[in-house]
Rosetta silent file (secondary structure, phi, psi, omega in degrees, C-alpha in Angstrom):
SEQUENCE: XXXXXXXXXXXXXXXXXXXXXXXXXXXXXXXXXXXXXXXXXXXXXXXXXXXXXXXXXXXXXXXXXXXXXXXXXXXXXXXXXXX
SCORE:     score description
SCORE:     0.000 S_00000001
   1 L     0.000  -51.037  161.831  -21.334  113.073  -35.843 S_00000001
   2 H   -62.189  -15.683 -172.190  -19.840  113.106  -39.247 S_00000001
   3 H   -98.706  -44.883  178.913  -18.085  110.153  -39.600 S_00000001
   4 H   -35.259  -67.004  168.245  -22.050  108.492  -38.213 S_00000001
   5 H   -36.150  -58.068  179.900  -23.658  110.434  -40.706 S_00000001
   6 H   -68.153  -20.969  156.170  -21.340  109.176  -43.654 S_00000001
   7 H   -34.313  -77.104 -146.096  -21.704  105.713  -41.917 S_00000001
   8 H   -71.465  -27.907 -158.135  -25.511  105.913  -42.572 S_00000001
   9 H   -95.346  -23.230 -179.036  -25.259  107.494  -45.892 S_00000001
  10 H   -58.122  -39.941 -154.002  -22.246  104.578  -47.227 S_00000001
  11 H  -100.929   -9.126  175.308  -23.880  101.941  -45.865 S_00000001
  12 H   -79.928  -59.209  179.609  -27.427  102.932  -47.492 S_00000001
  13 H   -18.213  -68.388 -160.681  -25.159  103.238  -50.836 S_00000001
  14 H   -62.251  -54.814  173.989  -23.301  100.384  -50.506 S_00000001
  15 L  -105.982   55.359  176.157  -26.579   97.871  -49.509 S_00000001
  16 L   -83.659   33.773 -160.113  -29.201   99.449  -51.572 S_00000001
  17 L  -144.182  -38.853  153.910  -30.178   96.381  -53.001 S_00000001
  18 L   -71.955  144.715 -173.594  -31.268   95.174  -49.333 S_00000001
  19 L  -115.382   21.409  165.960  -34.013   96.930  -48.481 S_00000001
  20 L   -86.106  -19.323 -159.214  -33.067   96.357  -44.547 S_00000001
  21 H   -77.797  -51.033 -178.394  -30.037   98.711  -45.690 S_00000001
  22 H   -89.682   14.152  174.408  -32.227  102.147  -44.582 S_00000001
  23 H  -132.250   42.802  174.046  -33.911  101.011  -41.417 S_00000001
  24 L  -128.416  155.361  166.877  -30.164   98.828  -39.874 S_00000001
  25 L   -49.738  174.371  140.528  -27.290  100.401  -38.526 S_00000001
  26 L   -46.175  108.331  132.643  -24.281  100.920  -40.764 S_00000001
  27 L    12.289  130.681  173.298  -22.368   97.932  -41.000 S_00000001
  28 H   -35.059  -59.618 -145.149  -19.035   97.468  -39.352 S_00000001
  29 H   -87.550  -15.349  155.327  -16.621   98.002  -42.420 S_00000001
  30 H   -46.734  -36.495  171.299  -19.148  100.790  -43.255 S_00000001
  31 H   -79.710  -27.911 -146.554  -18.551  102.321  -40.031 S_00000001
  32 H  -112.279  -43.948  164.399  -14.824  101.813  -40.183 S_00000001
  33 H   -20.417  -73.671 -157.104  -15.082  103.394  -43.751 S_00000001
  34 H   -72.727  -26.429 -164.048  -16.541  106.597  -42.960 S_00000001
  35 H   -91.738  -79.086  173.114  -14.335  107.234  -39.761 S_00000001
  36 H   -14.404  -41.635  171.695  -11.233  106.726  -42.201 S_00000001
  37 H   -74.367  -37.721 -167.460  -12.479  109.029  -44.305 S_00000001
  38 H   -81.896  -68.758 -154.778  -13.538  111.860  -41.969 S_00000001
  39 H   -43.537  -26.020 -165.124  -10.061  111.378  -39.952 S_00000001
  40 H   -85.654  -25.438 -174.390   -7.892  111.527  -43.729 S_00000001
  41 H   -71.008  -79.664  161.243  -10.309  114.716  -44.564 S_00000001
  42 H     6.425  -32.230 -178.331   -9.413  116.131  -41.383 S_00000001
  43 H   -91.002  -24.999  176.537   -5.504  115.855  -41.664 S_00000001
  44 H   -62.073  -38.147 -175.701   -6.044  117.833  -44.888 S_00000001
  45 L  -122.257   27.842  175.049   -7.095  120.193  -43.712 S_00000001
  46 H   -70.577   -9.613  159.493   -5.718  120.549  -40.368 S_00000001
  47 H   -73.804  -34.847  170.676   -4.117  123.835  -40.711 S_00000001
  48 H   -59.291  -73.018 -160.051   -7.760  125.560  -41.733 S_00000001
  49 H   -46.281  -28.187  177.551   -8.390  123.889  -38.438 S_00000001
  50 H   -74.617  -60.891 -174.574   -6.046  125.098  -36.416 S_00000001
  51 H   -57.112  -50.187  169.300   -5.813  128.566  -37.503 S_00000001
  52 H   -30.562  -69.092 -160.595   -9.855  128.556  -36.838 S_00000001
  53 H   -42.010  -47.484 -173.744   -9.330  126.853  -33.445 S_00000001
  54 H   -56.981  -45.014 -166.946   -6.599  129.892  -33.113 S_00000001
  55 H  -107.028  -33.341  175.978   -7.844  132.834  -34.420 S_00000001
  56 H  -105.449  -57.095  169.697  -11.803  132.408  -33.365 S_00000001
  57 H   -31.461  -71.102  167.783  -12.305  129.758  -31.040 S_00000001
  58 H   -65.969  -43.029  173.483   -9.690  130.632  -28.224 S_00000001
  59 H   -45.931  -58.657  176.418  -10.089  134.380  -28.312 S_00000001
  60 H   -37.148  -61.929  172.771  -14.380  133.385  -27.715 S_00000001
  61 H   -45.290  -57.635 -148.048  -12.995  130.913  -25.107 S_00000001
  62 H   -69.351  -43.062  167.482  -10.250  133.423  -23.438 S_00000001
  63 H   -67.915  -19.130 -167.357  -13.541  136.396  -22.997 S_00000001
  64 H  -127.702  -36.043  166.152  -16.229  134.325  -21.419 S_00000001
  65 H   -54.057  -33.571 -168.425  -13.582  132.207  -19.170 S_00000001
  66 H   -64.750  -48.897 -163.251  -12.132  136.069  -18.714 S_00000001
  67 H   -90.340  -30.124  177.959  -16.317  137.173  -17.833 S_00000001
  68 H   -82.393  -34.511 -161.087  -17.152  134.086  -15.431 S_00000001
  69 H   -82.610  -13.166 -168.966  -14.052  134.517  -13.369 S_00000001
  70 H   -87.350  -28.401  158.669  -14.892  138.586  -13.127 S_00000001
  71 H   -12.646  -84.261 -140.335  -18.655  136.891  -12.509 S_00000001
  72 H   -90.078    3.417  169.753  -17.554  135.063   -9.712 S_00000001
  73 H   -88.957  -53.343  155.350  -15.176  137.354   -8.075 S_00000001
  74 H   -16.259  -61.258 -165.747  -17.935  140.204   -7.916 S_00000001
  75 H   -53.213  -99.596  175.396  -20.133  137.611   -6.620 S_00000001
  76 H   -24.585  -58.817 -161.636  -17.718  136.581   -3.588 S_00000001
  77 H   -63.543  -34.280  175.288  -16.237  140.426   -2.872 S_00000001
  78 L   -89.195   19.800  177.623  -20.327  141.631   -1.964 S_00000001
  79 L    64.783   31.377  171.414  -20.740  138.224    0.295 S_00000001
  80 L  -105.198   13.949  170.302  -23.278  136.475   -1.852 S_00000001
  81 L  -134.859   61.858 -179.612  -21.513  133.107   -2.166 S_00000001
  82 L   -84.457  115.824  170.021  -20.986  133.257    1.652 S_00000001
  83 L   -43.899    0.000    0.000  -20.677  129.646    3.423 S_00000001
């Protein structure tokens, strides 16, 4: 979604002088721009990412996979997901 967005906003930059440039796609090398760009911001800052992914994500994840499986074992042990 970000590297579109920065597509959209590069390639309006870049061919503001066309005035086809805000209602066409982004351009190839426009496209191939923007994804370079997200992916080099991205390596920078892949330790903020990680530690997020680490410290918030997976705990969030680890409670509501942890809440479905107590879900569906409830479920089964009183016979309601009986074949």
């Amino acid at each position: 979604m970000a590297s579109s967005q920065l597509a959209a906003a590069l390639h309006e930059e870049r061919h503001a002088l066309n005035e086809l440039a805000r209602s066409t796609a982004p351009c190839a090398n426009c496209r191939r721009d923007a994804r370079s760009m997200v992916q080099a911001s991205a390596h920078r800052h892949s330790q903020d990412i990680t530690d997020v992914i680490n410290q918030c994500a997976l705990p969030r994840l680890s409670a509501y996979v942890e809440k479905n499986i107590n879900l569906a074992l409830n479920a089964a042990t009183r016979g309601e997901w009986a074949s």
